[in-house]
C-alpha positions as CSV (number, residue, x, y, z in Angstrom):
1,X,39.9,-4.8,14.3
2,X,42.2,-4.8,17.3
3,X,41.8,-1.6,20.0
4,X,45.4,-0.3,18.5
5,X,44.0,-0.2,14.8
6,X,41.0,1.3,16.1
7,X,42.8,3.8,17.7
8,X,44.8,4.8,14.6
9,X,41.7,5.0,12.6
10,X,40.5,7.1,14.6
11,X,43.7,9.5,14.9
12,X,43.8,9.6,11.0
13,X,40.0,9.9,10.4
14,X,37.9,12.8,12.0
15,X,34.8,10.5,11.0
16,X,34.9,7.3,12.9
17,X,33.9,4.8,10.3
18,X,34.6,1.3,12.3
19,X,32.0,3.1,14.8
20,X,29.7,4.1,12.4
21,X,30.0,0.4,10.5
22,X,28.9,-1.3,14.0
23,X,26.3,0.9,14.9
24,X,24.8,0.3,11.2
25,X,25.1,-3.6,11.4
26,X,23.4,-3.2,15.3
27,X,20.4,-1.4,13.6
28,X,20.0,-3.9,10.8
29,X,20.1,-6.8,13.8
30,X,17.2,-5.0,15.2
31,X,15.6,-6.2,12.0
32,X,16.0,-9.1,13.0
33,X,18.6,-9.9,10.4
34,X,21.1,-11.3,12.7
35,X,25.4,-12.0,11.8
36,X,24.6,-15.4,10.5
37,X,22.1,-14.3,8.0
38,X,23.8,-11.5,6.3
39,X,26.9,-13.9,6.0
40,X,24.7,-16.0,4.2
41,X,23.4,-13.7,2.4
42,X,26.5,-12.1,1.2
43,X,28.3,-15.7,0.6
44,X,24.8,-16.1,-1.8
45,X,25.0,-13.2,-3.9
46,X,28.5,-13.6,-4.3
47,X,28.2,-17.4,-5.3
48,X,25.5,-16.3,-7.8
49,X,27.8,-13.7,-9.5
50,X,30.5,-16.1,-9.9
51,X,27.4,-18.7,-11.7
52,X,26.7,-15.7,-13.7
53,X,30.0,-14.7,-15.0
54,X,30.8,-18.3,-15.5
55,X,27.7,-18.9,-17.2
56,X,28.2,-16.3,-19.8
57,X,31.9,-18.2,-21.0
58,X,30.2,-21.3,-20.7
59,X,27.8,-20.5,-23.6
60,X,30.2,-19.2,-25.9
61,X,31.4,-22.6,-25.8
62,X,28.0,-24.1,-26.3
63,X,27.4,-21.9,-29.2
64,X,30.7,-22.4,-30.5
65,X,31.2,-19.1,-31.7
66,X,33.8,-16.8,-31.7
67,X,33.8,-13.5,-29.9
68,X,37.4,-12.3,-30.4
69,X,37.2,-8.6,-31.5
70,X,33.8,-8.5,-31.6
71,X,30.6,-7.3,-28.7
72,X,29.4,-10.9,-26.9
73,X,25.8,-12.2,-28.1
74,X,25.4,-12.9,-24.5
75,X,25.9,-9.2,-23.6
76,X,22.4,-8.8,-25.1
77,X,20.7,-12.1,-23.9
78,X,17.8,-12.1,-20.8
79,X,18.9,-14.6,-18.2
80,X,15.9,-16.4,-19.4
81,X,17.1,-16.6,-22.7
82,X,20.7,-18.1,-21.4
83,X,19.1,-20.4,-18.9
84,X,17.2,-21.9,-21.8
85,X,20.4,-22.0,-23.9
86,X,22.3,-23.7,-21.3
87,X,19.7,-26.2,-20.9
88,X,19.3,-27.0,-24.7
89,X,23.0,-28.2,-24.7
90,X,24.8,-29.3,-27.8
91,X,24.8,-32.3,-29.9
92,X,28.3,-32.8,-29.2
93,X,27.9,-33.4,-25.5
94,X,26.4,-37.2,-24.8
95,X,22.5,-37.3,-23.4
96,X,23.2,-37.5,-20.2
97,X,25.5,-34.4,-20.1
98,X,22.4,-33.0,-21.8
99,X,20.2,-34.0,-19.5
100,X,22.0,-32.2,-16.2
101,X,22.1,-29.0,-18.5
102,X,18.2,-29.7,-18.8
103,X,17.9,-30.0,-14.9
104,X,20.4,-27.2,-14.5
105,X,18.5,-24.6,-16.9
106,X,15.7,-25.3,-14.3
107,X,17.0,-24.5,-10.9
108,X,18.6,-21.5,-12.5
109,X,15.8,-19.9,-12.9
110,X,13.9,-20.3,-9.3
111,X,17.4,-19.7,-8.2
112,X,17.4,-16.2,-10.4
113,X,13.9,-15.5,-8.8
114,X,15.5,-15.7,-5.4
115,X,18.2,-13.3,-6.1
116,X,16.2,-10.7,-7.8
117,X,13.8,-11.1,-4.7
118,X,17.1,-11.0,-2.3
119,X,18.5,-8.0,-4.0
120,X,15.6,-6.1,-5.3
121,X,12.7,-6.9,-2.7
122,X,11.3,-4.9,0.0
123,X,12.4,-6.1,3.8
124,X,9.8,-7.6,5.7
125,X,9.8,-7.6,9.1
126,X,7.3,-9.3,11.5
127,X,8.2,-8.0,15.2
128,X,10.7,-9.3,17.5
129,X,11.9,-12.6,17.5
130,X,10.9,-13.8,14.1
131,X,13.0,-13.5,10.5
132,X,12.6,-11.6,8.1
133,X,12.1,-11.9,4.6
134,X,12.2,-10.0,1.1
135,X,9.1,-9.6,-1.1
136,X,9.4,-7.9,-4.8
137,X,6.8,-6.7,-6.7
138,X,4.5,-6.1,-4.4
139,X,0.8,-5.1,-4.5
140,X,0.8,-2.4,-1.9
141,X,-1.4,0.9,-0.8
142,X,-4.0,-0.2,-3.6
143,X,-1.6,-0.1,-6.6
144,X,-2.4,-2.3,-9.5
145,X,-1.5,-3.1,-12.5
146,X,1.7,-5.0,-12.2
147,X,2.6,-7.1,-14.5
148,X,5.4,-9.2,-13.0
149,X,4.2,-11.7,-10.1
150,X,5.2,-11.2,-6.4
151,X,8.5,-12.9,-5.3
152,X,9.5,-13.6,-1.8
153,X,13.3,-14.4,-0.7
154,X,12.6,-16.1,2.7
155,X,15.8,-16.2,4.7
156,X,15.0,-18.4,7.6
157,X,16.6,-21.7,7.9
158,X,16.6,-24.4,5.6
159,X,16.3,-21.7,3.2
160,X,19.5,-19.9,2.7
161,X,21.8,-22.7,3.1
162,X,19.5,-24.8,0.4
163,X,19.9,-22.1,-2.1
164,X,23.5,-21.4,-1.7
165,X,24.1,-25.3,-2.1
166,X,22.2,-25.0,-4.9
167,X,24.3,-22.3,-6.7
168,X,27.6,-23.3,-6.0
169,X,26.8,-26.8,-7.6
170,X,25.6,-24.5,-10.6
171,X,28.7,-22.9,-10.7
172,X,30.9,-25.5,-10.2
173,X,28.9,-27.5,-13.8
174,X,29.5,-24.1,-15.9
175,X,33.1,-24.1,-15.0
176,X,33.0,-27.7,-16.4
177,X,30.9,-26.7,-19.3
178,X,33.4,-23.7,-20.3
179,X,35.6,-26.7,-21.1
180,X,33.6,-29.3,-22.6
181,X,35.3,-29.1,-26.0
182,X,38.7,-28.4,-25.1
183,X,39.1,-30.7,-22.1
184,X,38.5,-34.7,-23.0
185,X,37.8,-35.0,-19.6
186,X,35.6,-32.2,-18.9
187,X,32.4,-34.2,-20.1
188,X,33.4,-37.6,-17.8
189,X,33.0,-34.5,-15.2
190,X,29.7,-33.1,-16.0
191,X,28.3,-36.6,-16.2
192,X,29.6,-36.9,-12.5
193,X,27.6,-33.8,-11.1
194,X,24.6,-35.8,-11.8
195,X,23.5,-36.3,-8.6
196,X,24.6,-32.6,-7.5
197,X,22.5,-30.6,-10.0
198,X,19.6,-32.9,-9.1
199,X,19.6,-32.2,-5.4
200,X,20.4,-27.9,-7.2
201,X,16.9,-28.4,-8.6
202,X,15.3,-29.8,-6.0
203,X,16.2,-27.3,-3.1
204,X,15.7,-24.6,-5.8
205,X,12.5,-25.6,-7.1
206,X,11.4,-26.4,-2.7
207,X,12.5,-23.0,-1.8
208,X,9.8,-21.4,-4.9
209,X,7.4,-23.7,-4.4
210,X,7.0,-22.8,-0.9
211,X,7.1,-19.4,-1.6
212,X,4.3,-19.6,-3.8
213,X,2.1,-21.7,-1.5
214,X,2.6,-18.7,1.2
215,X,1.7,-16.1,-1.3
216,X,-1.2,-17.7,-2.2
217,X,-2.1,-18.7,1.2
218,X,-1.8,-22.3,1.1
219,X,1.1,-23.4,3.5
C-alpha cells in the first residue's frame, strides 16, 4: 500500500486497520512464523480447497449419478469415505487410470491429516530461531481419553513446498477425472499424470511418516 493510500485510509477510518494488520503479522513473526511461511501456508489451504471442491464433481462422475434437483450424496460423505471412492475408480476407466486413482486416494488422506493438523492444531513454538509447528489432538495437562491420534503439521522446509506439490497434482487429476466420460481425451490425460500423483504420494506419505517417527520418538 503506497504512503498516499495509507494516508486516505487513515482520513476515512478513525481505526487504522493497515497499522493494526502489520503490527498483527509482526507478532505472529515473533512466533517465528516468518512471510515465507504463512504464504505457504495460505497458497496450501487454498490449493486444498480447490482439491476438495473439485473432488466432490469429480465423484459424481465416478458414480454416474445424477444430482440435478436433488441434495448431493457427497454432501453427506466423510472425506475418508470419498478418498476411498475416488480411489476405487470405475470399470469404465482402463487399469492404469485406476491405478493413479488408487495412488491418489492414498496421498489424499496423509495430505487431509496435514490440513486438519494445519488448520485445527495447536502452534508450537520452540524459542527463537527455530520453526514452528502445529500439533492436533494433543495429550496435554494429564487429559486422557482421546480417541483420535496426535497429528503434527511441521512447516519447516522440505515440508511445505512437498505438500503443496502434492495437492496441486491432486487437483489438477480431479479436474481430469470430472471429465473422464464426457471428454475422449480426458482419460489419455489421467494416464499422463502417472508419474505426478506418484511423486503426490510419496511426498505425502514422507511428510506423515516423519511425523509419526517424531511423535513416537524415533527420528
Amino acid at each position: 500500500m503506497s504512503d498516499g493510500t495509507q494516508e486516505r485510509a487513515k482520513k476515512n477510518f478513525p481505526y487504522n486497520y493497515p497499522e493494526k494488520s502489520i503490527d498483527i503479522q509482526s507478532r505472529l513473526m515473533t512466533l517465528g512464523l516468518m512471510p515465507q511461511h504463512m504464504m505457504l501456508m495460505g497458497a496450501f489451504i487454498v490449493a486444498y480447497g480447490l482439491f476438495e471442491t473439485t473432488l466432490e464433481r469429480a465423484l459424481w462422475t465416478l458414480s454416474g449419478e445424477s444430482i440435478e434437483g436433488v441434495r448431493p450424496f457427497t454432501e453427506k460423505m466423510l472425506a475418508a469415505d470419498q478418498f476411498r471412492m475416488l480411489g476405487k475408480g470405475h470399470e469404465n476407466l482402463s487399469d492404469e487410470c485406476n491405478l493413479i486413482l488408487s495412488a491418489a486416494a492414498y496421498a489424499a488422506a496423509d495430505l487431509h491429516e496435514y490440513r486438519n493438523s494445519l488448520v485445527h492444531g495447536y502452534l508450537c513454538t520452540y524459542g527463537p530461531g527455530t520453526v514452528p509447528s502445529f500439533m492436533k489432538n494433543p495429550h496435554w495437562h494429564g487429559a486422557s481419553g482421546r480417541m483420535k491420534a496426535v497429528g503434527d503439521a511441521y512447516i519447516d522446509e522440505p515440508f511445505q513446498d512437498l505438500v503443496l506439490i502434492s495437492i496441486w497434482n491432486l487437483f489438477a487429476l480431479v479436474g481430469e477425472v470430472e471429465k473422464a466420460f464426457s471428454d475422449p481425451d480426458a482419460q489419455g490425460r489421467i494416464e499422463a499424470m502417472r508419474d505426478d500423483i506418484a511423486r503426490a504420494r510419496s511426498y505425502a506419505n514422507e511428510t506423515r511418516h516423519l511425523r509419526s517417527l517424531v511423535n513416537h520418538e524415533k527420528y
